[in-house]
Structures are given as C-alpha cells and as structure tokens.
C-alpha positions as CSV (number, residue, x, y, z in Angstrom):
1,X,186.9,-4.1,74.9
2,X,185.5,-3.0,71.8
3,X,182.6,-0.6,70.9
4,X,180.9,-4.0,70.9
5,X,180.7,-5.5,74.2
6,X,181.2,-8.8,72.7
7,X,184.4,-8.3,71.1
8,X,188.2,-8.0,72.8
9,X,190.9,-7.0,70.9
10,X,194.6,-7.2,72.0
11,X,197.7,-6.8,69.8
12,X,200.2,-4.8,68.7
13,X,198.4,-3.4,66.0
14,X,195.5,-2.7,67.8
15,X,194.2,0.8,67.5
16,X,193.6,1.9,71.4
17,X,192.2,5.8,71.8
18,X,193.4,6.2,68.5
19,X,197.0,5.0,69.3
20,X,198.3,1.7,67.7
21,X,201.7,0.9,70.0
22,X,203.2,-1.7,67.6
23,X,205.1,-2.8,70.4
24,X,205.2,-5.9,72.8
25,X,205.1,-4.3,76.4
26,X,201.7,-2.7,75.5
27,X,200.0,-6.2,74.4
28,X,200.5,-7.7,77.8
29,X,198.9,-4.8,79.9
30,X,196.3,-5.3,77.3
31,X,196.0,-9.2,77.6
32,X,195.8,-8.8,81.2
33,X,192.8,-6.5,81.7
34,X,191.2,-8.7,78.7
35,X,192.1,-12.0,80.8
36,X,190.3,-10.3,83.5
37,X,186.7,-9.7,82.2
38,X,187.0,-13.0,80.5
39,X,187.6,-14.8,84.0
40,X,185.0,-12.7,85.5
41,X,187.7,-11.7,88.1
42,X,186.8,-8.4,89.1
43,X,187.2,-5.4,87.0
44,X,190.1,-4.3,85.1
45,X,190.6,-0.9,82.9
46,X,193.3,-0.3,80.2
47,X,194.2,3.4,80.3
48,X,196.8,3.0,77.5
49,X,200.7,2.5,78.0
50,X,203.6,4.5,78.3
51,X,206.2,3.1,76.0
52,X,209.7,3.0,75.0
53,X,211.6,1.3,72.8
54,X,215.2,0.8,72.0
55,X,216.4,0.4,68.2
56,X,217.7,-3.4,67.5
57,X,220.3,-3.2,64.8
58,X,224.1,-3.2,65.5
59,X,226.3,-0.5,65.9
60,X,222.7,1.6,66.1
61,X,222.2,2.7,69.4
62,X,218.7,4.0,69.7
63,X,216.7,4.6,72.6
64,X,213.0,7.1,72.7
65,X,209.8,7.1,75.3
66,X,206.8,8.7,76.0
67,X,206.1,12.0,73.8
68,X,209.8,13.2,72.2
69,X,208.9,15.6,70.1
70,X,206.7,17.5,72.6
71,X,204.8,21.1,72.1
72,X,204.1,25.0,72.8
73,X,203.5,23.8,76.6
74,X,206.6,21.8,77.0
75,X,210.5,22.5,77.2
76,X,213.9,20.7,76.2
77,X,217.0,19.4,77.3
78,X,219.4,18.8,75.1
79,X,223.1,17.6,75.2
80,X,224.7,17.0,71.6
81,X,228.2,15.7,71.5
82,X,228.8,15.4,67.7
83,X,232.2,13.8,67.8
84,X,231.2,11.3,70.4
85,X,228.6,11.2,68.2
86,X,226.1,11.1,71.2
87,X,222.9,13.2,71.3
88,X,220.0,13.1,74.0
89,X,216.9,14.9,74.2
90,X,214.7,15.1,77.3
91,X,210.7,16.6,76.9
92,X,210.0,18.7,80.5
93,X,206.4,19.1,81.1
94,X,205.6,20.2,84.9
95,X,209.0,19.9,86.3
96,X,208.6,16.1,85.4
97,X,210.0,14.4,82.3
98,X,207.3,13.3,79.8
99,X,209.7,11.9,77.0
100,X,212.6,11.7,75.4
101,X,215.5,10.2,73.0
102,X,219.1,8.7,73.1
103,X,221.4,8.3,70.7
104,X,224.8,6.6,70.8
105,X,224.6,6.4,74.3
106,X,221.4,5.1,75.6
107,X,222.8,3.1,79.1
108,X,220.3,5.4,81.1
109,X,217.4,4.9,79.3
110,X,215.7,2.4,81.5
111,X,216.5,5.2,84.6
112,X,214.6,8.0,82.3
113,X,212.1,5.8,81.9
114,X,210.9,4.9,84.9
115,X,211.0,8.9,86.1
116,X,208.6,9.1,83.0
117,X,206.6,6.3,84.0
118,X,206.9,7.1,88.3
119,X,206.3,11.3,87.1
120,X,208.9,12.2,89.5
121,X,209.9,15.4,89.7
122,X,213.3,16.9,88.9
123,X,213.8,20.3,89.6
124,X,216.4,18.5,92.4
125,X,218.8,16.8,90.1
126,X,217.9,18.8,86.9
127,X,221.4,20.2,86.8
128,X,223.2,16.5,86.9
129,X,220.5,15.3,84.8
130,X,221.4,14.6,81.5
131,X,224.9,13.2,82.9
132,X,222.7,9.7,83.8
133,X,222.2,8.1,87.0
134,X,226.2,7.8,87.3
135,X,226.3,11.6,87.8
136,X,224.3,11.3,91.1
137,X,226.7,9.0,93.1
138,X,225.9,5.6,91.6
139,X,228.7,3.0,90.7
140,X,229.9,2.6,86.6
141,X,227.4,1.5,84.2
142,X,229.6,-1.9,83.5
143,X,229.3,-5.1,85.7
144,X,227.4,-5.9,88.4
145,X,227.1,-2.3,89.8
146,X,224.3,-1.5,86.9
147,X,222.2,-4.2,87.6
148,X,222.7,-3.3,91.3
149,X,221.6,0.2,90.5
150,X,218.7,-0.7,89.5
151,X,215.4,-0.9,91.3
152,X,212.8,-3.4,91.0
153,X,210.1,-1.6,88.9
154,X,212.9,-0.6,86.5
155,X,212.3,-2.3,82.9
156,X,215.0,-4.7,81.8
157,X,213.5,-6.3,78.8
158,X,211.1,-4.1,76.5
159,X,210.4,-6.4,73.9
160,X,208.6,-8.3,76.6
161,X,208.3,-5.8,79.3
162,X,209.9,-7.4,82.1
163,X,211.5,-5.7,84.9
164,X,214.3,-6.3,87.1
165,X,212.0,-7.4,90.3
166,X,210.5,-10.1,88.3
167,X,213.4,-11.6,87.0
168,X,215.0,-11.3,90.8
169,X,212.2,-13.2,91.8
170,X,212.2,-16.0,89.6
171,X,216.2,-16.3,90.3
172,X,215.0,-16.8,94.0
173,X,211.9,-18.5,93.7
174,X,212.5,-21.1,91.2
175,X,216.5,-21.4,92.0
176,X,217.8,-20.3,88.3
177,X,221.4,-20.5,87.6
178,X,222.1,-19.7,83.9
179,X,221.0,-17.3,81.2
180,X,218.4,-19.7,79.7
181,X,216.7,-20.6,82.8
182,X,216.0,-16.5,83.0
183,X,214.8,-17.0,79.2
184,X,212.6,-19.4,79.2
185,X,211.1,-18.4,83.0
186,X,210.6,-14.9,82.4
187,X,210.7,-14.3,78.8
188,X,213.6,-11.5,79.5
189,X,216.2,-11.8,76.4
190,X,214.5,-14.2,74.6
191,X,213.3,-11.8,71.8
192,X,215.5,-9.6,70.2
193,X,218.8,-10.5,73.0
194,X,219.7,-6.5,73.2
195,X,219.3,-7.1,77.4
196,X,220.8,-10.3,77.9
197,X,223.8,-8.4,79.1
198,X,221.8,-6.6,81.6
199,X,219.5,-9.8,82.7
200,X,223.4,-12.1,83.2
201,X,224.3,-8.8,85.4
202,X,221.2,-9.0,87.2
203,X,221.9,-12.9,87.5
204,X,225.3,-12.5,88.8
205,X,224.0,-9.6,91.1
206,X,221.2,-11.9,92.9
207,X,223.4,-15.2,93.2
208,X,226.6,-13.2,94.1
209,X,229.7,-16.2,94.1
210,X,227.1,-18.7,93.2
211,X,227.6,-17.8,89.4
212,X,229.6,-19.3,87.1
213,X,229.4,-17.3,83.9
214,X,228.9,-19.5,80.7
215,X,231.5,-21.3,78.9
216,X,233.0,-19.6,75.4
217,X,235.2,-23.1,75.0
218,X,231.9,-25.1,73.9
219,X,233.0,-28.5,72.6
220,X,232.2,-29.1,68.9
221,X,229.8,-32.2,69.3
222,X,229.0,-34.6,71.9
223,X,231.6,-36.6,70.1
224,X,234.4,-34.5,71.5
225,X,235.7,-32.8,74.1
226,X,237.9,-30.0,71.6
227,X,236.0,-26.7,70.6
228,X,236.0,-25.6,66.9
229,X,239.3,-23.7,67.4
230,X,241.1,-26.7,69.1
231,X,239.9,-29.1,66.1
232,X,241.0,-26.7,64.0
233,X,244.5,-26.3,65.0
234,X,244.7,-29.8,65.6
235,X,244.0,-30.4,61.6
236,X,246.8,-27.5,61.1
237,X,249.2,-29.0,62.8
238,X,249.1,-32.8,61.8
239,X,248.2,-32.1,58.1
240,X,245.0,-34.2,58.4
241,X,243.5,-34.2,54.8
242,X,240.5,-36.9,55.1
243,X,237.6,-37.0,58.5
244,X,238.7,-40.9,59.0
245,X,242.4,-39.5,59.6
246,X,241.1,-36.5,61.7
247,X,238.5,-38.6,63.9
248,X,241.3,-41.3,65.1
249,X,244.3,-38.8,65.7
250,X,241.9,-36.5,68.1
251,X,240.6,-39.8,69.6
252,X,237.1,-39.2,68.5
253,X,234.6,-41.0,70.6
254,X,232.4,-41.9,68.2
255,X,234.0,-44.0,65.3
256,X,231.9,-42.3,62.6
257,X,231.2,-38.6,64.0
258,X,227.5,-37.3,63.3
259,X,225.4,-35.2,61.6
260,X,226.8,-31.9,63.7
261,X,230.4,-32.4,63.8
262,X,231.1,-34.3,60.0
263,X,229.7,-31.4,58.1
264,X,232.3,-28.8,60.1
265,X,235.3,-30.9,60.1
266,X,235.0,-31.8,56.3
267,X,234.6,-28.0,56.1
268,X,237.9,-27.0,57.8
269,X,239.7,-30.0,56.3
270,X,239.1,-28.0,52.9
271,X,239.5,-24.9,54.3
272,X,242.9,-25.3,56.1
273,X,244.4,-28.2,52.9
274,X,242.9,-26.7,50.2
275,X,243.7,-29.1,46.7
276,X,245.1,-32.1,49.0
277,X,241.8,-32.3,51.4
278,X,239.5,-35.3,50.3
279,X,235.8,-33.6,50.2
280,X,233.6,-36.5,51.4
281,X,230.2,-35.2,49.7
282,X,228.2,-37.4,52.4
283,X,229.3,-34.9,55.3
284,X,227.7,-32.4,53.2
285,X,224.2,-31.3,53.8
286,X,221.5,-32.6,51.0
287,X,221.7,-29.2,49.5
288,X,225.3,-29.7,49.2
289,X,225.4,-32.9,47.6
290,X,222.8,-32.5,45.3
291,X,223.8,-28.9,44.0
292,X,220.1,-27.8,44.3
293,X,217.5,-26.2,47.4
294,X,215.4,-28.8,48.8
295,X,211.9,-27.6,49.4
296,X,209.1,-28.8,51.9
297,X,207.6,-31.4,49.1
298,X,210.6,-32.9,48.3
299,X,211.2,-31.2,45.0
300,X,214.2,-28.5,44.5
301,X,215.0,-25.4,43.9
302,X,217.4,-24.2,40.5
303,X,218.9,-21.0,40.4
304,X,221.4,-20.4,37.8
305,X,224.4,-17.5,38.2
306,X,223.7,-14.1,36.4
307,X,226.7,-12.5,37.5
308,X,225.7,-9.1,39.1
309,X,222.3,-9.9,38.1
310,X,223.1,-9.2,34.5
311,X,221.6,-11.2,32.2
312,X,220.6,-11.6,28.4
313,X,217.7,-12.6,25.9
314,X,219.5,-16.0,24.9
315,X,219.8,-16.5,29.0
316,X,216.1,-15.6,29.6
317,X,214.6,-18.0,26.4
318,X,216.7,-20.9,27.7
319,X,215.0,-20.6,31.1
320,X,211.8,-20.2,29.6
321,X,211.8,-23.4,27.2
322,X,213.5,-25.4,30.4
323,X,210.6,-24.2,32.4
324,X,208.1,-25.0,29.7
325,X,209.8,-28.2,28.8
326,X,209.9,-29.6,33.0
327,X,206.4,-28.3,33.4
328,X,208.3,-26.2,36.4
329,X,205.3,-24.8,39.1
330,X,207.0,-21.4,39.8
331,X,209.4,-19.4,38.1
332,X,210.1,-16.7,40.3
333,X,212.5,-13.8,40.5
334,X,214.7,-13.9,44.0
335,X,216.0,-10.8,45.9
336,X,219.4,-11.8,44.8
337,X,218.5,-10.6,41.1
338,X,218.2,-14.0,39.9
339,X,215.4,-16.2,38.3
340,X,214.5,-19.3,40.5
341,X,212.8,-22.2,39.7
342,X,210.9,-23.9,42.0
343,X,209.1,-27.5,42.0
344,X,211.4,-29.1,40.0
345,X,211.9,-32.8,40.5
346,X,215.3,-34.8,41.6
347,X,215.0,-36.9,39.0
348,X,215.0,-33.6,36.0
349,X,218.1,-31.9,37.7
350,X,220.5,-33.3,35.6
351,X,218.7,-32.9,31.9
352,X,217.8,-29.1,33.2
353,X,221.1,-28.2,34.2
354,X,221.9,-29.7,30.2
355,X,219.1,-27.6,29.0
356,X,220.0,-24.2,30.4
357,X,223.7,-24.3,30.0
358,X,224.8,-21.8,32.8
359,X,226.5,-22.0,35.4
360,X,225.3,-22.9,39.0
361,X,224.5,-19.9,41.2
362,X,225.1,-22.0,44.6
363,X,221.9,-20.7,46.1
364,X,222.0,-23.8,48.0
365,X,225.2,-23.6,49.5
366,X,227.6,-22.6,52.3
367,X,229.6,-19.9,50.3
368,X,229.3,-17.1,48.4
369,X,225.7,-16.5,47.0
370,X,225.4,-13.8,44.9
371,X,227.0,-10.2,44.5
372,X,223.4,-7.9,44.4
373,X,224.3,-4.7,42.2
374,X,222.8,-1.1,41.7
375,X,223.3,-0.2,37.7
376,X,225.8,2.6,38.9
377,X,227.4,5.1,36.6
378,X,226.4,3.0,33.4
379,X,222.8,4.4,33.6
380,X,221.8,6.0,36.2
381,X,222.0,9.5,36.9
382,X,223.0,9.4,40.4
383,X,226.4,6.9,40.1
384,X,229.2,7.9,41.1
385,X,230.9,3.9,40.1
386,X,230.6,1.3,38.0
387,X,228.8,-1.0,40.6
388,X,227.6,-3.1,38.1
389,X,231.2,-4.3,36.4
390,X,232.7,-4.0,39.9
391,X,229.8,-6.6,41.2
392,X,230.5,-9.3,38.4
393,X,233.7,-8.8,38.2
394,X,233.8,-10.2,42.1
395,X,231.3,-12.5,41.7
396,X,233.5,-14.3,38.9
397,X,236.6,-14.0,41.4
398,X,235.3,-15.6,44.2
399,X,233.1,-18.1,42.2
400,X,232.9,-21.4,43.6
401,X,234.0,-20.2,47.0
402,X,233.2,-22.2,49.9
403,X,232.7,-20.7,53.5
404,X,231.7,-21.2,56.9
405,X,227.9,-20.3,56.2
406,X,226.6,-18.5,53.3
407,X,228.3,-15.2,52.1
408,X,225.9,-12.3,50.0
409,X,228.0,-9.3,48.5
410,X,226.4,-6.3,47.3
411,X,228.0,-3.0,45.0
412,X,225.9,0.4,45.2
413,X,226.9,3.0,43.0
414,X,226.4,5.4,45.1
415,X,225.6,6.4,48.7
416,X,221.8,5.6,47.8
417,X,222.5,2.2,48.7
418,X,220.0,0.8,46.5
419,X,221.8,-2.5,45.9
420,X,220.9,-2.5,50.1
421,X,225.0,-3.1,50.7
422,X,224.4,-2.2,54.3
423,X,223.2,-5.5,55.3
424,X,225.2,-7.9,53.2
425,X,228.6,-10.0,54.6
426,X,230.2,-7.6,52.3
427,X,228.8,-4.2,51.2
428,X,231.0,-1.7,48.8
429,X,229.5,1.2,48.0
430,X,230.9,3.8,45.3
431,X,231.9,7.4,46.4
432,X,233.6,10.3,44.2
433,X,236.5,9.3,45.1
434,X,236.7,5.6,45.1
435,X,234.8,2.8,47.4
436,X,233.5,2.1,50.9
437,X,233.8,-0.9,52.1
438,X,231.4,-2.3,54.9
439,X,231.5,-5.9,56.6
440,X,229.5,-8.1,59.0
441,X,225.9,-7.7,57.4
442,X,223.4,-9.9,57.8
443,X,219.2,-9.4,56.6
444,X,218.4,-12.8,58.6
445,X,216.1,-13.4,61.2
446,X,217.8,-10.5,63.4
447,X,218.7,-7.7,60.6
448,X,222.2,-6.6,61.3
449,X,224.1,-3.5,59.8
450,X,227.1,-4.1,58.4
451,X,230.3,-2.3,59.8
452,X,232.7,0.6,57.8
453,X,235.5,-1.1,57.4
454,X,237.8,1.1,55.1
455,X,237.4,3.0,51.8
456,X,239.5,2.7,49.2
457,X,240.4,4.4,45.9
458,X,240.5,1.4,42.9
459,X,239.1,-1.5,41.6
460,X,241.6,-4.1,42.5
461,X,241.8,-2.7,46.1
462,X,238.3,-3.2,46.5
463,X,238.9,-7.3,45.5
464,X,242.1,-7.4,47.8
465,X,240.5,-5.8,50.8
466,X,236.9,-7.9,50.7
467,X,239.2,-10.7,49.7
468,X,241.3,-10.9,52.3
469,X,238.1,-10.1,54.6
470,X,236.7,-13.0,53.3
471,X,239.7,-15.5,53.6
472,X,240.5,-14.9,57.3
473,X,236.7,-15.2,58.0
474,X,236.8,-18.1,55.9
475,X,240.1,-19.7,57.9
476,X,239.1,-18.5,61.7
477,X,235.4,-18.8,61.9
478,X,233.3,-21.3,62.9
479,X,231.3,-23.8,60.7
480,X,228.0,-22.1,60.2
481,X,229.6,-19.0,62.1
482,X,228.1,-15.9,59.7
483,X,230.0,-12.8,59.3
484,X,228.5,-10.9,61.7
485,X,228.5,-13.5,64.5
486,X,232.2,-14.2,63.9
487,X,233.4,-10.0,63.9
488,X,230.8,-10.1,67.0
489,X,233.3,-13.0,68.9
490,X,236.5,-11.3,67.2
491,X,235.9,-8.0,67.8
492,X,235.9,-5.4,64.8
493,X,239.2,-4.0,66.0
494,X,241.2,-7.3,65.4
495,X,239.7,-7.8,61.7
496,X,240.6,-3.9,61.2
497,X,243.8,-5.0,62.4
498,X,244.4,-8.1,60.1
499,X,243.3,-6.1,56.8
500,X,244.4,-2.1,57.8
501,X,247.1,-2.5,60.1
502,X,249.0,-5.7,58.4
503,X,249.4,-4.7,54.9
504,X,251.5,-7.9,54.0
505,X,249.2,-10.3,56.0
506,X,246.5,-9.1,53.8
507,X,247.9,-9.3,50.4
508,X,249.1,-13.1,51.6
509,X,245.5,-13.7,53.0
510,X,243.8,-12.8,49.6
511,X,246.9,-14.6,47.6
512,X,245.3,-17.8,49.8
513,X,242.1,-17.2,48.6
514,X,243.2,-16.6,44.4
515,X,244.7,-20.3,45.5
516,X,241.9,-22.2,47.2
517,X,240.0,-21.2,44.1
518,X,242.4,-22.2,41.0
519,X,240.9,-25.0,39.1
520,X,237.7,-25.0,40.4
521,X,234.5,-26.4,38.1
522,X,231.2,-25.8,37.7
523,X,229.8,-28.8,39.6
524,X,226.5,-28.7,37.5
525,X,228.0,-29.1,34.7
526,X,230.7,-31.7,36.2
527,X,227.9,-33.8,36.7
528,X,226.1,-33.5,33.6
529,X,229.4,-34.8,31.7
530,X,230.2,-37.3,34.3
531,X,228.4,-40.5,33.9
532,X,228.8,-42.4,37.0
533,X,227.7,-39.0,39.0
534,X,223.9,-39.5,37.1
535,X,223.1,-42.5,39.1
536,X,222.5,-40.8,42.2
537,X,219.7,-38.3,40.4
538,X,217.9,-41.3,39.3
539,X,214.8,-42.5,40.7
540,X,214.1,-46.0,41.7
541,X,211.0,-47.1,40.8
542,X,209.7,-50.0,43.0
C-alpha cells in the first residue's frame, strides 16, 4: 500500500522502504499481502524480503544474499582459492550469518541462505562452515543426495521463489511424472532453467524407481522414428542427395514430410553432399526463399553486406536514392553495423536489389550473419590488432555460408571488447601477442557467454581455427541447434578436442569448409539476372 490508501503497488521495480529488489521472489510476497487487503481477507503486512540471487550467464557462477558487503558492526569469512578460481564471502552479524557471496562454486548457496533467512546461529559449525553442508556429514552435492539434503523451506527456484516443499507437494498431490509437469505446476525452472537440475533431482528423489529420466534420442518429426543424428548418418551412408530419395530409403511415414522435418533434412542433405545435394528452395523457410526478412505486415526487410561494417560514400548514396526511390518507411542502422531497410514491398525486391548493387548480407538466413568489428589498431588508441581487416577478411571467407541456425562473428581489437565478442558464435579478440579465440555465444533470449577456446598467434590461424570450429558445428549439430546449445550437448572438452588436440582433423575440417563454399553466388544478384526467378516476386493482381 502506498502513501495513498487507494493505491497498491507490486513489482519488481517498486521502491519498498526505500529498496527496489528488481527481483522476482520479492513480487510474490508483495502480490500476496496486496491480494489480501483486496479480498478483504484479514490483514497482511509486507516487512520487505530477504533476497538472493544467482548470476544466469554460462560458465559464470555467481551466487550473493542478504547484506554482502556488511559494516563497522559486522565480521567476515572468507575462503579464496585463486587457482580453483573459487572465492566465498560470508557477512557475521550476532553469531548469525546476515549475507554473503559465491563465486565459482555456489552449490551451497540455497543452505546459506536459508541460515540467513531461519537466523540460525553458528558459533557450532563455524569451524566446518565455509566447507558447505557436505562438510557436516551430508551425502555429495551430485544426484539424488542433494535434493535429499535438502529441507522443505529451502529455495530451489529464485527467479520464482519456490522451494523444495512446494514442488514435493505438487509431485504428490497432483501425481507429476516429468520435468514440465513441475514447470508448468509450480513455476520452478521455467524462467531462466539454472535449477532444472536441482527440481529433476528433487523429482527423482520423491518418485524414487518411478522415474524415468527424459529421453536425449528425440525423434526428428512425428514423421519418423530416427533422431537428427540417425537421419544424419543414414544420409552419410547411402549418399542421399534429394529429400524424395532420403524420405523413401528411411521409410518416411508421411510421403511428403512437413514443415519441421523438410527444412532440416534439406539442410543436412547440403551439409553432408555439398555441390551434388539438390537444394529444394520450398523446404526452405519464407525468409530463405525470398532472400529478404518478412515483417509482421507482410513487407520485408533488406540488409545489404558491409563487410566488417565498413562501408563507403558511393555505398551510403546508393542506399539513400533506393530508399527515396521505394518510398522505404524506415531506414535504420542494426547492431550488426549495417543499414536496414524496412517496409519494403515483395513486389520492389528485385528492382532494389538492381538499384543498390551490393551484395546480400543474409540477415534473413540460417548461416553466417555478419562479422561485428571494433576499428582496432587502425585508429584507435587502445588496439592492439587489426580487428577491422581481420573481421572482413572472415566475413568474405565464410560468405555465403550456410548453417544449422544463424552464426554472428565478432573481432575486438583489444581486451575492451567493444565489438561485444563475448557473446557472439564466434568472438576473437586481439592481444599483444596475437588472438583469443572464444566460441558458443549467444545475446538471444537467454544471454550466453561465449567460451575461451584457444589463442593464437596469426592471421590465418585465426581463419583455420574458427573455421574448423564452424565446420564441425556445421556437420554435427542439429538443424536450428545454435552454437551454444550444440557445445552445451557436446561438451566443451570434445570440441577442444576436435580443434586443439587433432591438429590434422582440423586443418581437413576447415579444408571442407574452403570446399562447401567454392563457387558460391550472390543469390540477390542471381536473381536479378535470372529471368525466370522474377516471376515469383511478382504480384498478382486480381
């Protein structure tokens, strides 16, 4: 309740005794005292919340609650393992802990937390203390035995603050058997998925032999019984170059396929017979097949390649007369360094791609994207590399590259990062002495941070290392698989292995790659001098 009796406010921004939480966990206590006065049920007073909350970006492990930096009045605990790279920090106030902060090992931060939130004293296990609730007799922190350690009132989930006894419950109560059931019952997981390790203990813990742990052999489609990997090697091993051929030698139950399973085998018929593969352009999304984004009205999207993001005048005044001329809505720069416009009509793609005379940037497609650049050593005072030239001369490499999903590069100049190479598929970054190179980066709808792979010394190392990075993602992942989700199922270990470890596998794994790509042509400008492809940019009038 507000300072005006007539006003509730609940949120996460919400300013509470001068404390906005900007978490989750807090909202609820606050939704439920509101829910209260509004039903008239009672009386219900929000005192504020203890919080914690645990850091959500891969190969980050971050944990802090209550007051961590404490004051004059309170006293610290603090184990600092620097090569383990694991650090803790627990706030002591009145023999009871008050806050505190994990990092690189944050498994007992649920147990810390609920001291904080119980204020139990620990002058009795303060010695075993920052050794975690394993140090005091409990079973391993892996498998069932954590879940098991764990008492009801414990929190599982923070995004949504649900503990362990509610989701027991509803596994009892409501006779939930898989992940999802716990998901869409409790809300536990279904945010940011940091605990659905912990809540699939917890659900193997409470049903005991009555679990059967999900399936990784998940069939393609409905119209098959083979996984992506089976389908794959099938293609492999009986040379099938066209999706008629591949559908009737795996006995595919539906004659024609559909819209999940035509898009993905077309893409690993490519992929595996690169040059002798027939591309059937209809098990291509629309975006695919038209070369251009399709927007929510029906109109598209047209962003032309500036390699690196470099670009010139003559570049710029052509995009500026084809705007003018198409009476385009928005011309807008992307955070790809490119120039996008938007609102332009199916029926103008053709005479525009004519009119601006570059090359597509395939911002509409399942490959690579764009290679985002810092200007480096060039200009800027802090480069230790040529980012820029090192970032075109990839993005003219790999041009025309097709992939599972779509693939962003990005070339920093230095450790700056201000090409933001830490969350791209691949992210190179210049050092004194040569290159980092960082894989597995996504800034989706879950920002992940991409993983040090290997630094190297020279320019063509740095194309036959992301290369050959590139090609066995490109070969062994999924369709619509992205980087990260792929190294995630792989394991970072076995790509380090394919590209450190196997010196000769690489070079032949980037040799593929130089392969798949000979020949290719711009497909804009394929169609524009291609007659019979206009007819399918043309609009009927009726």
């Amino acid at each position: 309740q507000t300072y005006d009796p007539r006003i509730y406010a609940v949120g996460e921004c919400v300013a509470h005794r001068g404390i906005s939480y900007g978490l989750v966990a807090p909202l609820f206590e606050m939704a439920k005292v509101c829910a209260t006065h509004l039903a008239n049920f009672g009386i219900g007073i929000y005192k504020g919340s203890v919080t914690s909350t645990k850091l959500k970006v891969t190969g980050i492990d971050l944990f802090s609650a209550g007051d961590f930096t404490g004051d004059s009045d309170t006293e610290e605990i603090v184990l600092h393992d620097a090569v383990g790279g694991i650090y803790k920090k627990l706030v002591i106030k009145n023999d009871k802990i008050i806050g505190g902060v994990l990092y690189g090992d944050t498994t007992d931060g649920s147990w810390y937390f609920q001291m904080l939130r119980d204020g139990k004293a620990i002058h009795e296990i303060r010695d075993h203390l920052m050794f975690g609730q394993d140090s005091l007799g409990n079973t391993g922190h892996q498998g069932q035995n954590k879940a098991a350690a764990m008492n009801n009132e414990m929190e599982v989930c923070g995004c949504n603050g649900v503990c362990k006894g509610t989701i027991v419950k509803a596994i009892q109560d409501q006779g939930l058997f898989t992940i999802d059931d716990v998901k869409k019952q409790t809300k536990a997981g279904s945010s940011c998925g940091s605990c659905v390790g912990l809540v699939e203990q917890i659900l193997a813990s409470t049903l005991g032999g009555g679990y059967a742990p999900p399936s990784t052999s998940k069939a393609i489609c409905g119209c098959s019984d083979k996984n992506h990997e089976e389908v794959r090697a099938e293609i492999r091993a009986h040379k099938y170059l066209n999706i008629p051929d591949a559908m009737k030698g795996m006995a595919w139950r539906t004659p024609n396929g559909c819209a999940t399973c035509r898009p993905a085998l077309n893409y690993y018929l490519l992929s595996s017979w690169p040059h002798e593969a027939v591309d059937d352009p209809q098990s291509r999304f629309i975006n695919e097949r038209v070369h251009a984004n399709i927007q929510k009205d029906g109109t598209f999207s047209v962003i032309p390649r500036m390699y690196g993001g470099v670009t010139t005048p003559d570049q710029l005044r052509k995009i500026a007369d084809v705007a003018d001329k198409y009476a385009v809505p928005m011309v807008k720069v992307t955070g790809g360094q490119r120039i996008d416009l938007l609102g332009v009509k199916k029926e103008d793609l053709m005479g525009m791609w004519k009119d601006l005379d570059m090359p597509s940037g395939y911002a509409y497609a399942k490959g690579i994207r764009t290679v985002k650049t810092c200007v480096g050593s060039e200009f800027c005072r802090f480069g230790t590399q040529n980012s820029t030239q090192m970032g075109i001369d990839i993005e003219k490499a790999f041009d025309h590259m097709w992939a599972p999903h779509k693939v962003k590069f990005a070339v920093s100049g230095c450790p700056r990062n201000c090409a933001e190479s830490g969350i791209k598929d691949v992210g190179i970054i210049g050092v004194d002495s040569g290159w980092e190179i960082y894989v597995g980066g996504n800034g989706g709808i879950k920002t992940e941070a991409a993983q040090f792979l290997c630094k190297v010394k020279g320019h063509d190392e740095v194309l036959e290392y992301s290369g050959a990075f590139i090609q066995i993602y490109r070969e062994e992942a999924r369709y619509l698989d992205r980087t990260v989700h792929w190294i995630e199922r792989v394991g970072l270990e076995y790509v380090k292995q394919r590209i450190l470890e196997d010196s000769e596998g690489r070079k032949a794994a980037y040799e593929r790659l130089l392969f798949a790509l000979q020949g290719a042509v711009d497909p804009w400008a394929e169609r524009v001098n291609n007659r019979d492809k206009h007819k399918e940019f043309e609009t009927i009038s009726v």
